[in-house]
KEKE-3310 file (N, C-alpha, C; in steps of 0.2 Angstrom, whole numbers, plus 5000, padded with zeros to 4 digits):
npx = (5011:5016:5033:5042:5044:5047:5041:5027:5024:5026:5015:5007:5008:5001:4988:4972:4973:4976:4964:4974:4975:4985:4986:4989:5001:5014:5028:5047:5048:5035:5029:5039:5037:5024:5027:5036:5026:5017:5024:5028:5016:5006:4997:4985:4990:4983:4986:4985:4985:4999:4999:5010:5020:5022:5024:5036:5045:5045:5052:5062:5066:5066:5055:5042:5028:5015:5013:5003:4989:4986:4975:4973:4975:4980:4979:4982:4974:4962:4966:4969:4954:4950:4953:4949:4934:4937:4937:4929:4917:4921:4929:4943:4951:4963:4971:4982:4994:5004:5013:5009:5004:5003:4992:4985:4981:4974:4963:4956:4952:4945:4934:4918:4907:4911:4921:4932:4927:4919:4904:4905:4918:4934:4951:4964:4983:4995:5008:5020:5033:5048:5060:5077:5083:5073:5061:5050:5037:5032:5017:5013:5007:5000:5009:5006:4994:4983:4985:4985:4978:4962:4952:4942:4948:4960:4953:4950:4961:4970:4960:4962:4977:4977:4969:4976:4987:4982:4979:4991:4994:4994:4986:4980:4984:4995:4993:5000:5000:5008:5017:5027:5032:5030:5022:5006:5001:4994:4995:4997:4990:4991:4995:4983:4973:4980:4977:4964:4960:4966:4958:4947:4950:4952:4938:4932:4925:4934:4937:4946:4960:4974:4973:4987:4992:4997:5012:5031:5043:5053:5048:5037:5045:5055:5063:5069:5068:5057:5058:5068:5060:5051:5038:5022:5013:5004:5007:5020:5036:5033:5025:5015:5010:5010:5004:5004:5004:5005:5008:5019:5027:5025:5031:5045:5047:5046:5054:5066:5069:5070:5081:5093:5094:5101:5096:5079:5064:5051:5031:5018:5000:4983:4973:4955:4944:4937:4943:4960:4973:4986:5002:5014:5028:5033:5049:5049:5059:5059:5057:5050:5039:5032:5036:5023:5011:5011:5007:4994:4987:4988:4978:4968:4948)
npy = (4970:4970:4972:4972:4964:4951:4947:4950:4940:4929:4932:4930:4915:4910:4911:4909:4905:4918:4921:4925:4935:4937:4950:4950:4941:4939:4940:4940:4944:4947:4933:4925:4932:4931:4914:4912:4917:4907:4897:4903:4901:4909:4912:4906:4906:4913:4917:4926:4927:4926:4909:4902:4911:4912:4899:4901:4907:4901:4891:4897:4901:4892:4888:4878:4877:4871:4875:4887:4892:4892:4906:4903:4919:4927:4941:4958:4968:4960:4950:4958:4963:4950:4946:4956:4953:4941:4944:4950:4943:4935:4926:4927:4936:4946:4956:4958:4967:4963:4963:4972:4990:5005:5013:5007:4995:5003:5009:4996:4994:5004:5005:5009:4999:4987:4988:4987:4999:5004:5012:5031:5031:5032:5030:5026:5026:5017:5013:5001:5006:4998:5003:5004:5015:5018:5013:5005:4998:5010:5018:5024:5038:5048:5040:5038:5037:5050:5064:5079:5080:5083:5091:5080:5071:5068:5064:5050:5046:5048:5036:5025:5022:5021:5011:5001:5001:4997:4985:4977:4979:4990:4997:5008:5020:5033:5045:5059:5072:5080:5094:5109:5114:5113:5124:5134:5141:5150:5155:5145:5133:5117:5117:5122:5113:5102:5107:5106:5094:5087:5093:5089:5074:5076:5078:5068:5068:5060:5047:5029:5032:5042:5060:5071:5088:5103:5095:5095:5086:5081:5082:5075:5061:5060:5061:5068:5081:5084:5087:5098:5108:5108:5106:5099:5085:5070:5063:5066:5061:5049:5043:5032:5033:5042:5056:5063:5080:5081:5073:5074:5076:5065:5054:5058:5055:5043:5038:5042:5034:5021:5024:5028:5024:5010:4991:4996:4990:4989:4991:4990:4995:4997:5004:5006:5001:4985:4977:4973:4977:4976:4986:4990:4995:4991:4989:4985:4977:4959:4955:4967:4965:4953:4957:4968:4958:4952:4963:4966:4953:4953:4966:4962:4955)
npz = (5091:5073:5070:5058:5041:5042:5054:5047:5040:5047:5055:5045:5038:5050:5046:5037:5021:5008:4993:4977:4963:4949:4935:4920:4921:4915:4918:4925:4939:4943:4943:4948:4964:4966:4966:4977:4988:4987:4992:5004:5010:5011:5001:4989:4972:4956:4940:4927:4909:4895:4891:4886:4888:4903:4906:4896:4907:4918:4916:4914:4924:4934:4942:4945:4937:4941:4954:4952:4947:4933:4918:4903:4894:4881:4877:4883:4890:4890:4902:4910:4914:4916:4925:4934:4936:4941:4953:4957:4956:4968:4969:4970:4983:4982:4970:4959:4950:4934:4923:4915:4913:4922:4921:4914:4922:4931:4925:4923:4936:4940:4930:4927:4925:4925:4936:4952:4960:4974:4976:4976:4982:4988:4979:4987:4985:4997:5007:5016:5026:5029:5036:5045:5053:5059:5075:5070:5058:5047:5040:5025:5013:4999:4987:4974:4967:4969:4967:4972:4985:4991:5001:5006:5002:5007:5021:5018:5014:5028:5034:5028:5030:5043:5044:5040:5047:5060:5056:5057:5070:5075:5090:5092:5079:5078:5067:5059:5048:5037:5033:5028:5039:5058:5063:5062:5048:5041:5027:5019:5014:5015:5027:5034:5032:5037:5052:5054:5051:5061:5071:5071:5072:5088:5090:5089:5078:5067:5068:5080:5077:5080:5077:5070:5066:5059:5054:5052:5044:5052:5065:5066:5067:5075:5090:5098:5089:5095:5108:5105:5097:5106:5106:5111:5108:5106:5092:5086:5084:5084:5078:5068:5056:5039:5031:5018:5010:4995:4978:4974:4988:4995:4986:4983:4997:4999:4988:4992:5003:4996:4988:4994:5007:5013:5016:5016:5016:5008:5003:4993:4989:4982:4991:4995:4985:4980:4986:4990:4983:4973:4970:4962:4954:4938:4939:4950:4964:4965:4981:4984:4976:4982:4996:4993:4993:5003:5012:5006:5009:5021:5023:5018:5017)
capx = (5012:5021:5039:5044:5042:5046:5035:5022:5025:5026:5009:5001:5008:4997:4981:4969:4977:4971:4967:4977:4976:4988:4981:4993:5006:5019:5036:5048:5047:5028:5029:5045:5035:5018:5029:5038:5021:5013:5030:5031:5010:5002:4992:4985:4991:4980:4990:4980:4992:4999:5002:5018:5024:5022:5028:5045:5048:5046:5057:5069:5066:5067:5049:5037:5023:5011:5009:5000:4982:4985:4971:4978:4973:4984:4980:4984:4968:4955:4968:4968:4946:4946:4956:4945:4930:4938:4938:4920:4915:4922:4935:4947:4953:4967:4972:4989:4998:5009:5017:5003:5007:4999:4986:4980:4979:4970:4956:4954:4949:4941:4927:4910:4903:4915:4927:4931:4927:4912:4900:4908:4924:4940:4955:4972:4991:4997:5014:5023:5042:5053:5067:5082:5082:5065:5060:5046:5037:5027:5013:5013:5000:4999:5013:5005:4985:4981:4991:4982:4972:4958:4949:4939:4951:4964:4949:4949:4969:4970:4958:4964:4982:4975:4966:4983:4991:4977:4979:4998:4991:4994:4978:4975:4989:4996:4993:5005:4998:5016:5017:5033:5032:5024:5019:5000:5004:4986:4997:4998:4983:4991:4996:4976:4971:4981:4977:4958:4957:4968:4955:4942:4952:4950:4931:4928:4923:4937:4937:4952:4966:4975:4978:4991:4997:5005:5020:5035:5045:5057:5045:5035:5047:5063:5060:5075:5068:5052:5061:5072:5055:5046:5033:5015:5010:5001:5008:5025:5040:5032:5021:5015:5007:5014:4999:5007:5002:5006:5010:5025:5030:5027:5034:5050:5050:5046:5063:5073:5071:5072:5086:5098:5097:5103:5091:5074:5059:5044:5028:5014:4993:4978:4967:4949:4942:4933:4948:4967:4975:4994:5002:5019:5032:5036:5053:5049:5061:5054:5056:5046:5031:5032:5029:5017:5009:5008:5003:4988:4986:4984:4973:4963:4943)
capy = (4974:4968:4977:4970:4961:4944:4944:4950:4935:4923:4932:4927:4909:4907:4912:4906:4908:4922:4920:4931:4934:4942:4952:4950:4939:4937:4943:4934:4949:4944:4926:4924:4934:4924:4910:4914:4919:4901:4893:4904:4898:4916:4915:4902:4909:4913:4919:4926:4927:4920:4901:4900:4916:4910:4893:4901:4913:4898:4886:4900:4903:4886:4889:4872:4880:4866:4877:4890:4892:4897:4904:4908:4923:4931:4949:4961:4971:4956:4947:4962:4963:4945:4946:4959:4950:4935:4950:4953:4937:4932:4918:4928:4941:4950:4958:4960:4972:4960:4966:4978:4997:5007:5018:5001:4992:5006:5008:4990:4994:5009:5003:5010:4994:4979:4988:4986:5004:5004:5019:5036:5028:5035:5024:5030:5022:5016:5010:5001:5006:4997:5010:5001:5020:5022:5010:5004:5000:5017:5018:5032:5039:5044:5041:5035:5038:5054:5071:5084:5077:5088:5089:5075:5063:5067:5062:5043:5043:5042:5030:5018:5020:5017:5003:4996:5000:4993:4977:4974:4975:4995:5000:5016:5021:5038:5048:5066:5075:5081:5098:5110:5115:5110:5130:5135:5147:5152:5157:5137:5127:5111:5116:5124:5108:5097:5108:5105:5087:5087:5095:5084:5070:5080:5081:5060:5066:5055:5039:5023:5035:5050:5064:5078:5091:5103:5093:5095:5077:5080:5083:5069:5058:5062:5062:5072:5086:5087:5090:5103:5112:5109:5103:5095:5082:5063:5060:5069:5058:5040:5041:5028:5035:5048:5057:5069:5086:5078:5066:5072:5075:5059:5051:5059:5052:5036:5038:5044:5029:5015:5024:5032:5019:5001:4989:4996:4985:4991:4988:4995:4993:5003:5005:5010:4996:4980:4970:4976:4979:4975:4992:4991:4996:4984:4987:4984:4971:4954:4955:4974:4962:4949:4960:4968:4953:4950:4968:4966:4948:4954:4968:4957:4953)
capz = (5085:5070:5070:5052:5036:5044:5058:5045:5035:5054:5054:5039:5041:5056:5046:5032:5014:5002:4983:4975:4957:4945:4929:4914:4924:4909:4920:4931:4943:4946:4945:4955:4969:4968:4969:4984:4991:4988:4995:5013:5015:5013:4999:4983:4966:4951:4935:4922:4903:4889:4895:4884:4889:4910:4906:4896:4914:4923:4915:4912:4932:4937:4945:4945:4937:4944:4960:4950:4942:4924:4915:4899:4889:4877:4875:4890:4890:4894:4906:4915:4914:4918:4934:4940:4936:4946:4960:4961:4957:4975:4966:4973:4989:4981:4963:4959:4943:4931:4919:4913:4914:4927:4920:4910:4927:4935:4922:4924:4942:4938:4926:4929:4925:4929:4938:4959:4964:4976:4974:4979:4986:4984:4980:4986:4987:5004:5004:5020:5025:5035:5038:5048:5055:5063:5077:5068:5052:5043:5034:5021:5006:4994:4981:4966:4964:4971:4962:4976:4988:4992:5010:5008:4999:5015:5024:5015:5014:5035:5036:5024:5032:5050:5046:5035:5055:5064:5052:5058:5076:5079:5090:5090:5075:5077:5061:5057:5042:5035:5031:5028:5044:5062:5064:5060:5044:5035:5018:5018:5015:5018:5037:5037:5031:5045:5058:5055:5052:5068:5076:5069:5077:5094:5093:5089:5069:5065:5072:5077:5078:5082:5070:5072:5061:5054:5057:5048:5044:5057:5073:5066:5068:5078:5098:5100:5087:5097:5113:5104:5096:5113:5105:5114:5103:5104:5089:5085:5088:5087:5071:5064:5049:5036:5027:5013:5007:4989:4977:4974:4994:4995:4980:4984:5004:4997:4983:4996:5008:4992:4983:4998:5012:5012:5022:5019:5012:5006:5000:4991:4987:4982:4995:4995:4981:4985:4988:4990:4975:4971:4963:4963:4949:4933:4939:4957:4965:4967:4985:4987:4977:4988:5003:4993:4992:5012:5014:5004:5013:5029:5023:5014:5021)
cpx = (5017:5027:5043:5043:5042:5043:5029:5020:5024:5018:5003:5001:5001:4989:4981:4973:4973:4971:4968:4976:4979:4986:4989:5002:5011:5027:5040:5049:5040:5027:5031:5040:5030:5021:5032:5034:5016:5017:5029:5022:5006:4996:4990:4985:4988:4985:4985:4984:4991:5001:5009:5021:5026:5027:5035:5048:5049:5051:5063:5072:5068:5061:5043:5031:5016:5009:5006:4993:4983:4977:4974:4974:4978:4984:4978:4979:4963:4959:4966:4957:4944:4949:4953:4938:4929:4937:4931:4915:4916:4925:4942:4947:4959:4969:4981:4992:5004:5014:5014:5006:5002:4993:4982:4975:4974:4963:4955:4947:4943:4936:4922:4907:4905:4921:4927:4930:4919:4909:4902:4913:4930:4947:4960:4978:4994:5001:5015:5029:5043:5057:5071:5084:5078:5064:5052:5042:5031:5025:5011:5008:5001:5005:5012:4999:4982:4986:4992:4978:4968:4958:4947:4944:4957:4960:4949:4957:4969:4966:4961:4973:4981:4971:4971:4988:4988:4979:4987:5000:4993:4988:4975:4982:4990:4998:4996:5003:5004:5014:5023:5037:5028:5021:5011:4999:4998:4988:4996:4995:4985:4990:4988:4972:4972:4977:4970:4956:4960:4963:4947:4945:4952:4943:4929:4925:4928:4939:4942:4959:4967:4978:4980:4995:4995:5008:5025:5039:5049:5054:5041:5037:5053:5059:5063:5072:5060:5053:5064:5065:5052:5040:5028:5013:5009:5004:5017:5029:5040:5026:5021:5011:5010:5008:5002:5002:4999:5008:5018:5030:5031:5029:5044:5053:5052:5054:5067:5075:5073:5079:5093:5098:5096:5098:5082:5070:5055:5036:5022:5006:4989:4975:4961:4943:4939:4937:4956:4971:4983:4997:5009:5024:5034:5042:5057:5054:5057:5054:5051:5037:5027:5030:5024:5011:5005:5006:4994:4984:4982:4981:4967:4957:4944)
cpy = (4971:4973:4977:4965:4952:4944:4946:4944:4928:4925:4927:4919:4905:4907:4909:4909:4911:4921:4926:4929:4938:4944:4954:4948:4936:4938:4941:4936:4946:4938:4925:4925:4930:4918:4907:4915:4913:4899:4895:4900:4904:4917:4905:4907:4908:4917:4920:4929:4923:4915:4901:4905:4913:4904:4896:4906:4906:4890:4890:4901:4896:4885:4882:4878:4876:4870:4882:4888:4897:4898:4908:4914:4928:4939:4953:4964:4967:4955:4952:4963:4954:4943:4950:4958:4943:4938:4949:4948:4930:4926:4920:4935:4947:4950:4960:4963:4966:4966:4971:4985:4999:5006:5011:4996:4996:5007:5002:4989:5000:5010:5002:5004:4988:4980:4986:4991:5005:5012:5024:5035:5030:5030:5030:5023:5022:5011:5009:5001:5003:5000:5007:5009:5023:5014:5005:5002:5006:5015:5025:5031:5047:5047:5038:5037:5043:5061:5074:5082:5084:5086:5082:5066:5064:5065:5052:5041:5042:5039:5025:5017:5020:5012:5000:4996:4997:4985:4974:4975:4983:4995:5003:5020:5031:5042:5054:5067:5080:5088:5101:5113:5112:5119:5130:5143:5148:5154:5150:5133:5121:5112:5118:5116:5103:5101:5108:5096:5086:5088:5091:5079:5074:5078:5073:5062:5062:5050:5033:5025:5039:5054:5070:5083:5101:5098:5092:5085:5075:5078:5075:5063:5056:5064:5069:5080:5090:5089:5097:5111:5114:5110:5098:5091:5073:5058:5059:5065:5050:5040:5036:5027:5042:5049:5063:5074:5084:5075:5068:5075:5068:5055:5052:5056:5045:5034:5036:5037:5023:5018:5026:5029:5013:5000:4991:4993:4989:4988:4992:4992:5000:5000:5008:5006:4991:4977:4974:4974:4981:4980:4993:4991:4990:4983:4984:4976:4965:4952:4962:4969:4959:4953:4964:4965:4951:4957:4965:4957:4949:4960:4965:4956:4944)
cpz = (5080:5067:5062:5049:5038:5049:5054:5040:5040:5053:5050:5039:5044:5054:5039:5025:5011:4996:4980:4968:4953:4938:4924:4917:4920:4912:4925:4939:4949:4948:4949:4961:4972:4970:4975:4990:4993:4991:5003:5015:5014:5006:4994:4978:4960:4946:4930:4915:4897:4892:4893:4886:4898:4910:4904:4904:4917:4923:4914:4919:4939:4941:4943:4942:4941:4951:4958:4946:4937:4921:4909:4893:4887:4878:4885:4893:4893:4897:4911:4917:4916:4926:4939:4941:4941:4954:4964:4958:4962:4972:4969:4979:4986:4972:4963:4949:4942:4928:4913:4915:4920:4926:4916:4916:4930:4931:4921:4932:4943:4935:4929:4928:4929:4933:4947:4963:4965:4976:4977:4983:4983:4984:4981:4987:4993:5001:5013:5019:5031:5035:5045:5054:5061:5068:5076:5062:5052:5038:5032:5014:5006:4989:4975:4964:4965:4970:4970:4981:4992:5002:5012:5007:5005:5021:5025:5016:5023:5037:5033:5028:5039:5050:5044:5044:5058:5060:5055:5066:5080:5083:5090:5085:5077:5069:5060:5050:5039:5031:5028:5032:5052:5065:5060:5056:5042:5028:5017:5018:5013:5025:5041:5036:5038:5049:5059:5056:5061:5072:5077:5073:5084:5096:5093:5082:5067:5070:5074:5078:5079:5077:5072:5067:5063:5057:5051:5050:5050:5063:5073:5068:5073:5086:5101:5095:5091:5103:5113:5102:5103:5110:5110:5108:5107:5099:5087:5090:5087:5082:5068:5056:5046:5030:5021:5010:4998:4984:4977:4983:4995:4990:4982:4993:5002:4992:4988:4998:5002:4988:4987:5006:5012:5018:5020:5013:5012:5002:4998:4987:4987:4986:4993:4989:4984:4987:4986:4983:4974:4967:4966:4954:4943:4935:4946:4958:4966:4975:4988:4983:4981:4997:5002:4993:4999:5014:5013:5007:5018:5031:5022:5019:5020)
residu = (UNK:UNK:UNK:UNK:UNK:UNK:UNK:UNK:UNK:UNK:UNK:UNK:UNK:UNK:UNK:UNK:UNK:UNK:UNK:UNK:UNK:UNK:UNK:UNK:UNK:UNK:UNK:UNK:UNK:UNK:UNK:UNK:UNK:UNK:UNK:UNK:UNK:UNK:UNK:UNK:UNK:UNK:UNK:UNK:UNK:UNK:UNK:UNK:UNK:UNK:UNK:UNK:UNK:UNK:UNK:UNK:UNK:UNK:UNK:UNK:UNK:UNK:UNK:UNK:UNK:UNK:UNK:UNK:UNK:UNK:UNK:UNK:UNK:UNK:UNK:UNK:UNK:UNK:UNK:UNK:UNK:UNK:UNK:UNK:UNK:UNK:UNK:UNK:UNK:UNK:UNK:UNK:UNK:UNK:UNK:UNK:UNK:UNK:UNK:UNK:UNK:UNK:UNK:UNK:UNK:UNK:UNK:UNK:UNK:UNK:UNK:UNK:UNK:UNK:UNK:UNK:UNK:UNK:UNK:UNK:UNK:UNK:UNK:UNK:UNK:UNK:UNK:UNK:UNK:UNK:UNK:UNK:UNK:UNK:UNK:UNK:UNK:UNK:UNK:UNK:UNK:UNK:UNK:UNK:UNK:UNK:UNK:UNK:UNK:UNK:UNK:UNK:UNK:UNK:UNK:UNK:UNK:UNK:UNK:UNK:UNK:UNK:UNK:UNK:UNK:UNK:UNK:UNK:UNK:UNK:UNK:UNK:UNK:UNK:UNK:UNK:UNK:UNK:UNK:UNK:UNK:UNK:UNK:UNK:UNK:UNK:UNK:UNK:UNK:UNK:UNK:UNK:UNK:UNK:UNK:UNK:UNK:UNK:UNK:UNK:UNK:UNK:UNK:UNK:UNK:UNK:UNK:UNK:UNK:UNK:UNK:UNK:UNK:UNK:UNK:UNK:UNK:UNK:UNK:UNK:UNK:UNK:UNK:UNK:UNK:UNK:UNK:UNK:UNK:UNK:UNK:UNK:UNK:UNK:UNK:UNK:UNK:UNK:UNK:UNK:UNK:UNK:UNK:UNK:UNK:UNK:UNK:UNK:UNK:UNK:UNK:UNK:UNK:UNK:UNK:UNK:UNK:UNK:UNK:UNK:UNK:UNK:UNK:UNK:UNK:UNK:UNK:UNK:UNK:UNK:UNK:UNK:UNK:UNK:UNK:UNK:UNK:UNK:UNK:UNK:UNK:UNK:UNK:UNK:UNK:UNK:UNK:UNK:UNK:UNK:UNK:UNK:UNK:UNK:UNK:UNK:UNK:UNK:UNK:UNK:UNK)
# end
């Protein structure tokens, strides 16, 4: 099982290179990172921009552009339409957000015609933490693409983050559905919702991993809070997935750890597309792209 960001990078090393392509890669954020990504061995880098715009980052960066595949397209709009076209015309494995806005990059991916989203598929955001705190790295969803997630889209959210643990060598991922409690309230249709998909996991309707909830963050995570509750759980204690009730419980786990403890890396992709999908923040360091980069790598088919 891969414990952290540098064995997931000795990982990739050891395996075939992915083609990554970036959609309106004008920024030194995005370059820097693809660059860093062609350097460790983990990928080949496609740039899709203005040329002169890439070349001034890269001379300002000191970056060889020569280990890059420029294709240059000025306006933001087709770069991003022609990056996702490089997607589903199997030229590449991975799609990555330049310096494009969100909602631009997603209705790129989203286009009933030319977009990446296969028939009836639901995409969500899966983020990996390293937490210097937790003995392990956590995969969590959804803090970007999914407001409220209904029954079924909490259905497609723990699959996608037990295949993202399954990918980093967990093998049967322990999944916790985060409530605001680990009691079984019926005023609280988040904790009626865990407490069914849980049960579905019980029966074999959900498949691959273990799912248990309600669970509050505590019990989820903490060994010593599960001994205090005296709590019975599979999962509780030793989770390795964090499913949120809603975007903003998870948005706010996800802050806390990037903005209130030194040491923790993260990284983050859309799941549920034809090919994994780079969605990290215009202001995201270029070490958080970069391991988004080897996430969606060693997603990648």
């Amino acid at each position: 099982m891969i414990k952290n960001f540098d064995e997931l990078f000795e990982q990739l090393r050891s395996k075939p290179k992915k083609r990554l392509v970036a959609a309106w890669a004008v920024d030194d954020h995005t370059i820097s990172a693809v660059g860093l990504a062609i350097k460790a061995g983990i990928v080949e880098g496609t740039l899709v921009g203005d040329e002169n715009m890439i070349a001034e980052v890269c001379q300002k960066e000191n970056i060889d552009k020569s280990i890059f595949t420029i294709i240059h397209n000025p306006n933001e709009l087709k770069s991003i339409a022609q990056a996702v076209e490089m997607v589903n015309n199997g030229e590449a494995d991975i799609l990555m957000k330049g310096l494009c806005s969100t909602d631009k990059y997603m209705r790129g991916i989203l286009n009933k015609e030319k977009g990446l989203l296969p028939p009836k598929a639901v995409l969500s955001h899966v983020c990996l933490v390293q937490n210097p705190n937790y003995h392990k790295l956590l995969v969590i969803s959804d803090i970007a693409v999914i407001p409220a997630p209904d029954f079924k889209q909490k259905q497609a959210m723990i699959k996608y983050v037990a295949d993202t643990a399954r990918a980093i060598g967990v093998e049967k991922p322990k999944v916790a559905m985060i409530t605001a409690t680990e009691q079984m309230l019926q005023g609280m249709p988040a904790c009626v919702e865990a407490a069914m998909l849980a049960k579905m996991s019980d029966r074999g309707q959900i498949s691959g991993c273990v799912v248990d909830g309600p669970l509050a963050l505590d019990v989820a995570l903490s060994e010593e809070a599960v001994k205090i509750k005296k709590l019975t759980s599979q999962v509780a204690g030793d989770a390795d997935c964090l499913v949120f009730p809603s975007i903003e419980a998870a948005n706010v786990f996800y802050k806390s750890n990037t903005q209130l403890i030194p040491g923790v890396r993260v990284a983050a992709m859309v799941a549920g597309a034809k090919a994994p999908c780079v969605l990290s923040s215009r202001a995201d360091s270029i070490d958080t792209k970069l391991n988004s980069i080897a996430l969606a790598a060693i997603t990648a088919k």
